[in-house]
Each structure stands twice: as structure tokens, then as C-alpha cells.
N, C-alpha and C positions, 0 to 999 in steps of 0.2 A: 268716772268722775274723780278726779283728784281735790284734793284742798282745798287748791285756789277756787275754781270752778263750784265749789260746795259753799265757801263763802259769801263768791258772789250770787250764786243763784238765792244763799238766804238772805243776802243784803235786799234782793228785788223784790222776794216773796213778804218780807215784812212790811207794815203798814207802817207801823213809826221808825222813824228815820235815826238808823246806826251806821257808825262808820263799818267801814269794812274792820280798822284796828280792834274797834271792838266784839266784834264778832268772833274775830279770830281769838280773841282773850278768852271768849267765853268757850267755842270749843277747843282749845287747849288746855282749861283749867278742868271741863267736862274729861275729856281726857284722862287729864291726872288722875282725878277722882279714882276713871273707872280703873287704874294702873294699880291706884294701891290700895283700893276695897277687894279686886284680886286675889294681889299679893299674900293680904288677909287671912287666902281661902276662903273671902263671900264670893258670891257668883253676883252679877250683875244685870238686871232686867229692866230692859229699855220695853216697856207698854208698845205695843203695836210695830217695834221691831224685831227683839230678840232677845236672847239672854249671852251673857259672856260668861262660861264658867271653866274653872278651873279642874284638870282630869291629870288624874295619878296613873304616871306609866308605868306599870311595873316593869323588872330587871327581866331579861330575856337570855336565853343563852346563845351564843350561833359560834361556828366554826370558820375562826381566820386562816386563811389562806397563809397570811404571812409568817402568822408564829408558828401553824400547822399543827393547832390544837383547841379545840373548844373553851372558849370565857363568855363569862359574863357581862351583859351590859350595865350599866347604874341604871337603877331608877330614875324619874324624870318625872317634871310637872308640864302640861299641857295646856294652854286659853285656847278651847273651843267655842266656838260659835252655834249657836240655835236657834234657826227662825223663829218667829211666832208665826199661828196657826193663820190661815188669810180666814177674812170671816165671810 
């Protein structure tokens, strides 16, 4: 399911009547939110879907081929995803 197809199915599923513009406003602006509570470092928990949190990569060593000598990678931030439990 893409965007569009997300919208329209909550424009059907709703009983009071939104446009689709607005719909999309609202998850874009849901969106945002979850972008830069993030950003934050909160993790984000959606009740009865999941959580979005944030995972610290640490630096890794490995051997390039090209220089033909072992370095290091940077550290790095991750948004993983966590179902919730089904009940």
C-alpha cells in the first residue's frame, strides 16, 4: 500500500466526511512529528502498531580492498522499526 491508496482507504473508512487534502495534511504533519521526536533521540510509539526508535551503530573496522589496509568505519544513527505484540 502506498500513500495515495492509504489515504484513500482512510477517506472510506471514516464516518465524517474529510477531504482527501485533508487527510494528507494530517498524515504529513503525523509524519513530521515522528521525524523530529527522532531526531531528539525519543523513540516513538504508535499503541497497537509499533515503536520507531532510534539505534547507535557503532564504528566497525573492515579491510579495503582498494587502499589494501584496514580502517575504520564512522559511527552512525539507525530508525528501526518494532512491531507491537498481536494480542
Amino acid at each position: 500500500m502506498n500513500k495515495t491508496e492509504l489515504i484513500r482507504t482512510i477517506s472510506r473508512e471514516l464516518d465524517i466526511p474529510l477531504s482527501q487534502d485533508k487527510i494528507t495534511q494530517v498524515l504529513d504533519t503525523a509524519v513530521e512529528i515522528t521525524k523530529c521526536t527522532l531526531a531528539t533521540g525519543e523513540s516513538v510509539k504508535w499503541s497497537g502498531f509499533g515503536s520507531f526508535v532510534m539505534k547507535d551503530i557503532p564504528p566497525r573496522r573492515f579491510y579495503s580492498a582498494r587502499l589494501g589496509e584496514y580502517t575504520t568505519s564512522k559511527g552512525t544513527k539507525r530508525i528501526t522499526f518494532v512491531p507491537s505484540r498481536p494480542k
